[in-house]
Residue frames relative to the residue before (quaternion, step in Angstrom):
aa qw qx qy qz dx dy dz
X 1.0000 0.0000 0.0000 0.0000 0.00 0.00 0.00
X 0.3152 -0.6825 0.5578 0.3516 3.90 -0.68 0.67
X 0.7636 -0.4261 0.4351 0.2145 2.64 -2.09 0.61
X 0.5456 -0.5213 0.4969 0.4286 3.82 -1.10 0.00
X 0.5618 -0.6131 0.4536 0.3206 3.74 -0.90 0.10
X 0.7534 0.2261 -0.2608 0.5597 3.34 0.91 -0.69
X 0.4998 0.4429 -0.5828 0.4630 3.58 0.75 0.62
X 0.6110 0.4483 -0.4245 0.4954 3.82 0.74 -0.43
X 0.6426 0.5928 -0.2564 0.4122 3.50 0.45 -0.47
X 0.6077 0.3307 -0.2673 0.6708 3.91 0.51 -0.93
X 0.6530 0.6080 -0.3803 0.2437 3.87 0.39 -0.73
X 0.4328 0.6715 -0.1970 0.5684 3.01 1.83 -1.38
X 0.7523 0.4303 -0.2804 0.4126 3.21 -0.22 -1.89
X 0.7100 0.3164 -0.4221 0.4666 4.07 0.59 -0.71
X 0.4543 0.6472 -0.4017 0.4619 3.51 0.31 -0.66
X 0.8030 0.3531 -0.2461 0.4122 4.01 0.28 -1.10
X 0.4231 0.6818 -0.3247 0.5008 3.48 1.85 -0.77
X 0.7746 0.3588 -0.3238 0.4078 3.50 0.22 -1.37
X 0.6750 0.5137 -0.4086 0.3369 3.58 0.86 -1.03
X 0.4506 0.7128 -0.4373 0.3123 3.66 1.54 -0.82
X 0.7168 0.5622 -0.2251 0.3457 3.08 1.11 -1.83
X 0.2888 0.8503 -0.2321 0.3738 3.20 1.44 -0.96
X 0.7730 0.4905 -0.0797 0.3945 3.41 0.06 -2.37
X 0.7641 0.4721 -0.1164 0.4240 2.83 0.57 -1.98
X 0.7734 0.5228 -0.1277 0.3351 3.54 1.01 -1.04
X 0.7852 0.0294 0.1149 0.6078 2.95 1.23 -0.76
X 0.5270 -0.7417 0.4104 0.0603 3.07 -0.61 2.23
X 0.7728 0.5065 -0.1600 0.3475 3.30 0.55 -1.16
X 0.5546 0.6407 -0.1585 0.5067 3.12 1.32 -0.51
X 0.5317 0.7988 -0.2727 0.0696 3.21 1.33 -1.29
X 0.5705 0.5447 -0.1802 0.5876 3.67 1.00 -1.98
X 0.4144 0.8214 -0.3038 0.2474 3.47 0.99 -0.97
X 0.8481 0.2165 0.2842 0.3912 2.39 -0.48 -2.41
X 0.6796 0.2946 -0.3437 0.5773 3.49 1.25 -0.10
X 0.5308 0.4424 -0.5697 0.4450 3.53 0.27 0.35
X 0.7050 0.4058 -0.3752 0.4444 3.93 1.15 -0.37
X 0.4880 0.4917 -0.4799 0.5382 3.96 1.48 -0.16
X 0.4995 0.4815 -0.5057 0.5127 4.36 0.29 -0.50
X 0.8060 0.3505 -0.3374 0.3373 3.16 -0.46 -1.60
X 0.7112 0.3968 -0.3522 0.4613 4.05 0.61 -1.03
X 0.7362 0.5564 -0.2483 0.2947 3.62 0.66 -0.82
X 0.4252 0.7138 -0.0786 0.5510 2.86 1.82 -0.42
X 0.7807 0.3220 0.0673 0.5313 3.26 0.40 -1.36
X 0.8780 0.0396 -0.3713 0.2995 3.19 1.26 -0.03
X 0.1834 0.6815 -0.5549 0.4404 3.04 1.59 1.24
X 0.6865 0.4526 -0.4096 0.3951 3.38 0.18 -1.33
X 0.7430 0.5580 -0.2654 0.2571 3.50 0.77 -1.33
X 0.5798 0.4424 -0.4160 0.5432 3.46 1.61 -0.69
X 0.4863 0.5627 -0.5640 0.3588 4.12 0.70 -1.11
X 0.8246 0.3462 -0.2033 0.3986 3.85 -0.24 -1.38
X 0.9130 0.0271 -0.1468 0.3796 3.95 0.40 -0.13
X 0.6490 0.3885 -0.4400 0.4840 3.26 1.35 0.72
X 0.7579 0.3846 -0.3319 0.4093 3.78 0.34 -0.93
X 0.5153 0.3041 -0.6194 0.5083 4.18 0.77 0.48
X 0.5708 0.5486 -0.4839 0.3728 4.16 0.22 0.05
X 0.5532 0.6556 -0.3119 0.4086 3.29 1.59 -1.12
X 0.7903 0.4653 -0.0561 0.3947 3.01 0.83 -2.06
X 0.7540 0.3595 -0.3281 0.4412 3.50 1.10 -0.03
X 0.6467 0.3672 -0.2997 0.5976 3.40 0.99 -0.94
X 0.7965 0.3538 -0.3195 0.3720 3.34 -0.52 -0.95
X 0.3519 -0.6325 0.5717 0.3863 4.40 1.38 -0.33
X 0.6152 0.4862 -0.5588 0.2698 3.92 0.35 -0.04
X 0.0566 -0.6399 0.7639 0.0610 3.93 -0.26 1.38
X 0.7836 0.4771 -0.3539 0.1821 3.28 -0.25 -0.65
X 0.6118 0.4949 -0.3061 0.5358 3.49 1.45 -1.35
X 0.7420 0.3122 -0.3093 0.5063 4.07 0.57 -0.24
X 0.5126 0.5376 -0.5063 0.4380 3.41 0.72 0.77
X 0.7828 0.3123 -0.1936 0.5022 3.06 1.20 -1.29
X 0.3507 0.6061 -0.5338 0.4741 3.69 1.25 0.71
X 0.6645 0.4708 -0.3810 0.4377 3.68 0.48 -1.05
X 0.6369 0.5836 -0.3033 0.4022 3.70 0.88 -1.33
X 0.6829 0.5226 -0.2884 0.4212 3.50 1.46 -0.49
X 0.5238 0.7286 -0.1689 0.4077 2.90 1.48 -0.92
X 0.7730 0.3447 -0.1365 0.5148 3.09 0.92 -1.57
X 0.4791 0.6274 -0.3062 0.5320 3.90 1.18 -0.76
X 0.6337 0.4020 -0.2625 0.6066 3.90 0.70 -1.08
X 0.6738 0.4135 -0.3700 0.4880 4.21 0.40 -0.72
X 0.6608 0.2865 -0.4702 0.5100 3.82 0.18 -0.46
X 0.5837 0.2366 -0.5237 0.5737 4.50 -0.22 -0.57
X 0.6415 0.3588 -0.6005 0.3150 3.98 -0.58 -0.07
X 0.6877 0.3903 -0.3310 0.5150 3.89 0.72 -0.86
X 0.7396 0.4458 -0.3595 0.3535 3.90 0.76 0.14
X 0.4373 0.5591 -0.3582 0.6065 3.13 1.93 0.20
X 0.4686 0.7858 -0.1937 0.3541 2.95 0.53 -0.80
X 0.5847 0.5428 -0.0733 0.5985 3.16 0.98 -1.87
X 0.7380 0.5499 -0.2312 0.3153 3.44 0.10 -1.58
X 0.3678 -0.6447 0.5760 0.3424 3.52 -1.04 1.17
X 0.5398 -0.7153 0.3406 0.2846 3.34 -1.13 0.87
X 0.5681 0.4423 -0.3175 0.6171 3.84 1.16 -0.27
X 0.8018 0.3344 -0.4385 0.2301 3.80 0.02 0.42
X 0.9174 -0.3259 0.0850 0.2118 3.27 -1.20 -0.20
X 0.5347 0.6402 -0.0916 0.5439 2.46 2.21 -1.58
X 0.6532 0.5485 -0.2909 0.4334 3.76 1.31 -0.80
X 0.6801 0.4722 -0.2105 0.5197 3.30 0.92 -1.15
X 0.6038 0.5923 -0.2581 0.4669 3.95 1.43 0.29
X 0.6094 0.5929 -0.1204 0.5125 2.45 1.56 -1.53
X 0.6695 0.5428 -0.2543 0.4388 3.67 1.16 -1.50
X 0.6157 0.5653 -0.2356 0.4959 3.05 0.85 -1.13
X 0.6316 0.5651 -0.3334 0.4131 3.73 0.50 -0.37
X 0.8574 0.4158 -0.0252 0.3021 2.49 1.16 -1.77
X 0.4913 0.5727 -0.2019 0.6244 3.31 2.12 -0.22
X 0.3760 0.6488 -0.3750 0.5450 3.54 1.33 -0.29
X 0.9122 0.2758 -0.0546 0.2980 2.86 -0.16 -1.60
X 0.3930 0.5920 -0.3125 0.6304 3.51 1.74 -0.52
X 0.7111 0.4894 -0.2699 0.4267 3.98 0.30 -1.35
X 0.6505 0.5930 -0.2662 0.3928 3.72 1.10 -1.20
X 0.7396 0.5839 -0.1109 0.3157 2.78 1.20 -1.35
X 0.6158 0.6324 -0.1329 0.4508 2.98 1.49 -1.34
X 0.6697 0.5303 -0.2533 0.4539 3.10 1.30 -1.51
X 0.6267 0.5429 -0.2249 0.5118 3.90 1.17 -0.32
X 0.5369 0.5945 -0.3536 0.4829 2.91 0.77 -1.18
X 0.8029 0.3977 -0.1111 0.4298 3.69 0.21 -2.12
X 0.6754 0.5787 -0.2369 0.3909 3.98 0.97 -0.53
X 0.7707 0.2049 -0.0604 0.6004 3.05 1.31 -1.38
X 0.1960 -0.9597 -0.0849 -0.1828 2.90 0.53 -1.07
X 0.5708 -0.4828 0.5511 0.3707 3.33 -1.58 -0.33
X 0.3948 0.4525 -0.5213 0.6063 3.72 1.07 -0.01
X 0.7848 0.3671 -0.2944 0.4033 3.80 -0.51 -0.67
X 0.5374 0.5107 -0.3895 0.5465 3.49 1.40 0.13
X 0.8398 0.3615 -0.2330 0.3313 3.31 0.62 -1.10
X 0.3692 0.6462 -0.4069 0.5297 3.61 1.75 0.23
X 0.7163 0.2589 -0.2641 0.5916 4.07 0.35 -0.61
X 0.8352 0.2126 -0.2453 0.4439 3.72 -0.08 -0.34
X 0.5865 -0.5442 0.5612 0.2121 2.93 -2.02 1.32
X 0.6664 -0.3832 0.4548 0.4497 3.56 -1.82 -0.29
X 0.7469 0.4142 -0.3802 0.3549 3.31 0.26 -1.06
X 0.4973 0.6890 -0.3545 0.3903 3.91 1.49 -0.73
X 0.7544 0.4955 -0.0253 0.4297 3.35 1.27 -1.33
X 0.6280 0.4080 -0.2710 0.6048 2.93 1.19 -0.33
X 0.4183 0.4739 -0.4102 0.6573 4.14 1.47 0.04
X 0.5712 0.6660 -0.3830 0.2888 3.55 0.25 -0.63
X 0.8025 0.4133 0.0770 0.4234 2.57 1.05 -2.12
X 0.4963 0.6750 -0.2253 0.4972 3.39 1.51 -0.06
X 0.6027 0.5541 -0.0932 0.5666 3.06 1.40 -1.84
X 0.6735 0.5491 -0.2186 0.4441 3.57 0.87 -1.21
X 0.7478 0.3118 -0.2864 0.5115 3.23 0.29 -1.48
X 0.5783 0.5281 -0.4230 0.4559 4.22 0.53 -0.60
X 0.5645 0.5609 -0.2921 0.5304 3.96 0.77 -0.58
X 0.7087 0.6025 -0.2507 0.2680 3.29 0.52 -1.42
X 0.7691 0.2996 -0.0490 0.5624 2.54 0.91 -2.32
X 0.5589 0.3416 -0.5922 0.4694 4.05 0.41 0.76
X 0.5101 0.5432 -0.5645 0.3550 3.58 0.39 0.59
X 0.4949 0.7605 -0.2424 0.3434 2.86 1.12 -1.42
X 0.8330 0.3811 -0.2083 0.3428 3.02 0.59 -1.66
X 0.6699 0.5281 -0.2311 0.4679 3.08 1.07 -1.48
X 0.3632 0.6794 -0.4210 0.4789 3.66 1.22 -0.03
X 0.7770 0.3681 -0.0565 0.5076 3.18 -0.02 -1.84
X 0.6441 0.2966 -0.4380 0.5526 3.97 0.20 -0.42
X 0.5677 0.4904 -0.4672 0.4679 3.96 0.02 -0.17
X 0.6607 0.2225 -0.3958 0.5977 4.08 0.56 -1.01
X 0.5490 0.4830 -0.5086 0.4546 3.99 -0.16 -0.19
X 0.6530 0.3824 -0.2798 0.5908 4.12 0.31 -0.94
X 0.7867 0.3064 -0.3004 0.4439 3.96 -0.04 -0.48
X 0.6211 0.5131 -0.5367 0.2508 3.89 1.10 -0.16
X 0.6859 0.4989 -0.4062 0.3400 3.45 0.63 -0.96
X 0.6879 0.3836 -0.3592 0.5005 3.90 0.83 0.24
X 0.4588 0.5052 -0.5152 0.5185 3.46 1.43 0.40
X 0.3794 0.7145 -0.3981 0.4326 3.96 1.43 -1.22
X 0.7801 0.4858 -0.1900 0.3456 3.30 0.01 -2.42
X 0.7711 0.4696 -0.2639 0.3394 3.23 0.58 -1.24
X 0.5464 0.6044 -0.2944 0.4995 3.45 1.29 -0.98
X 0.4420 0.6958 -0.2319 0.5164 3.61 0.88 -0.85
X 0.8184 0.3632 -0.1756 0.4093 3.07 -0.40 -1.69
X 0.6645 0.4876 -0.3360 0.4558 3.71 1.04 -0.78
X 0.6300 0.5301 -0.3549 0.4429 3.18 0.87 -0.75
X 0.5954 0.6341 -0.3256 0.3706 3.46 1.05 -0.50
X 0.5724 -0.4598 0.4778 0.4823 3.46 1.16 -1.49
X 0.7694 0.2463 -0.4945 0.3207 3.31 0.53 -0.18
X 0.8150 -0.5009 0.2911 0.0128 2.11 -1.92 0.39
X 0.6400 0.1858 0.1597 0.7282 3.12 1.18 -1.99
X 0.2362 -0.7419 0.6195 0.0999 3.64 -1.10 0.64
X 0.7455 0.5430 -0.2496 0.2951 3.09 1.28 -1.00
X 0.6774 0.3932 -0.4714 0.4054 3.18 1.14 0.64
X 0.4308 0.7146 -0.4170 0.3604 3.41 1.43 0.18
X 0.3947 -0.7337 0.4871 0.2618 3.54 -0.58 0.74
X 0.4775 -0.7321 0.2465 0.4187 3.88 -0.32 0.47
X 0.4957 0.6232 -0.3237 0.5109 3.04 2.05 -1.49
X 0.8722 0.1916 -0.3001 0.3354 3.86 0.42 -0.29
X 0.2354 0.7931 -0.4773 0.2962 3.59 1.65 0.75
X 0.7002 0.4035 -0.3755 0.4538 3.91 0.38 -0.61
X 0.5767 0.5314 -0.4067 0.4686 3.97 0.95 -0.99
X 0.7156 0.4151 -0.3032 0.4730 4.00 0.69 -0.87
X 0.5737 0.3891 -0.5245 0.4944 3.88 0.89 -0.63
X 0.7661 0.3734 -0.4230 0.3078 3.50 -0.01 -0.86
X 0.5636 0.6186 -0.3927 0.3814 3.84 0.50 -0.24
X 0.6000 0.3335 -0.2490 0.6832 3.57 1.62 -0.85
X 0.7113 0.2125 -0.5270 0.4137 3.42 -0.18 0.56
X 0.5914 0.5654 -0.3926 0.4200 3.36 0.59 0.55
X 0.5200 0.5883 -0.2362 0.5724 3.09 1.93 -0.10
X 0.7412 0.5265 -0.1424 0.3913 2.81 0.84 -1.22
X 0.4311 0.7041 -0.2154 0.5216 3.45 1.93 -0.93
């Protein structure tokens, strides 16, 4: 039998806490562990946007509190893609995190107060527990399409890494479709 949604849901929400702790705690780990906060955070923003907050907004009347969940959502994705950026051992990261757990934390704390309490006032168990079905099936095709997108972007992360090693400089004028023909020509120089 599936779980309730908002028992999957607060679960998540601890589960992202520990990895927070994670970041903050342990350097080495870093590249790590945030490529696994994207992939989960990701997946389950996207996963509440598409089959919990229009349930929010009709049954429960909360248009507004699942509008401005999504607005969190998305606000938390751009400091995730600016961390992101951030060499993981410096200063600017550990700012950057801190922003970004802020804002993940803010959310959550709403999310779990208002809410899913206002979910669980209009819906039965057996509603919730559809919820959660819907959820976790949402989730885990994010998941995937997550993960086949980093799998599609490594070999041109490969190319690019390469390409420094080569010498150049600037990538950004290097078309990508013609980025492997130029690494290999500089290592043939370089030979």
């Amino acid at each position: 039998m599936a779980e309730d949604v908002i028992t999957l849901i607060t679960r998540e929400h601890r589960e992202m806490e520990r990895m927070f702790q994670r970041l903050e705690t342990n350097r080495a780990e870093r590249s790590h562990v945030l490529g696994k906060v994207e992939t989960m955070f990701l997946a389950h923003s996207r996963a509440e946007e598409e089959e919990v907050y229009p349930v929010i907004a009709r049954e429960a009347g909360e248009k507004e509190e699942a509008h401005h969940g999504a607005e969190e959502h998305h606000e938390a994705e751009r400091l995730l893609a600016r961390l992101k950026e951030c060499d993981p051992d410096s200063e600017e990261f550990d700012q950057r995190l801190k922003e970004f757990v802020d804002a993940v934390n803010h959310h959550v704390e709403e999310e779990e107060s208002d809410v899913l309490p206002a979910l669980k006032q209009v819906a039965d168990d057996a509603r919730l527990r559809e919820l959660g079905r819907v959820f976790e099936e949402r989730r885990a095709q994010e998941i995937r399409a997550h993960e086949q997108r980093i799998a599609q972007q490594a070999p041109d992360q490969q190319l690019y890494a390469e390409a420094r090693e080569a010498g150049f400089e600037d990538l950004s004028e290097l078309d990508p479709k013609d980025l492997p023909g130029a690494v290999d020509e500089a290592r043939r120089e370089l030979d």
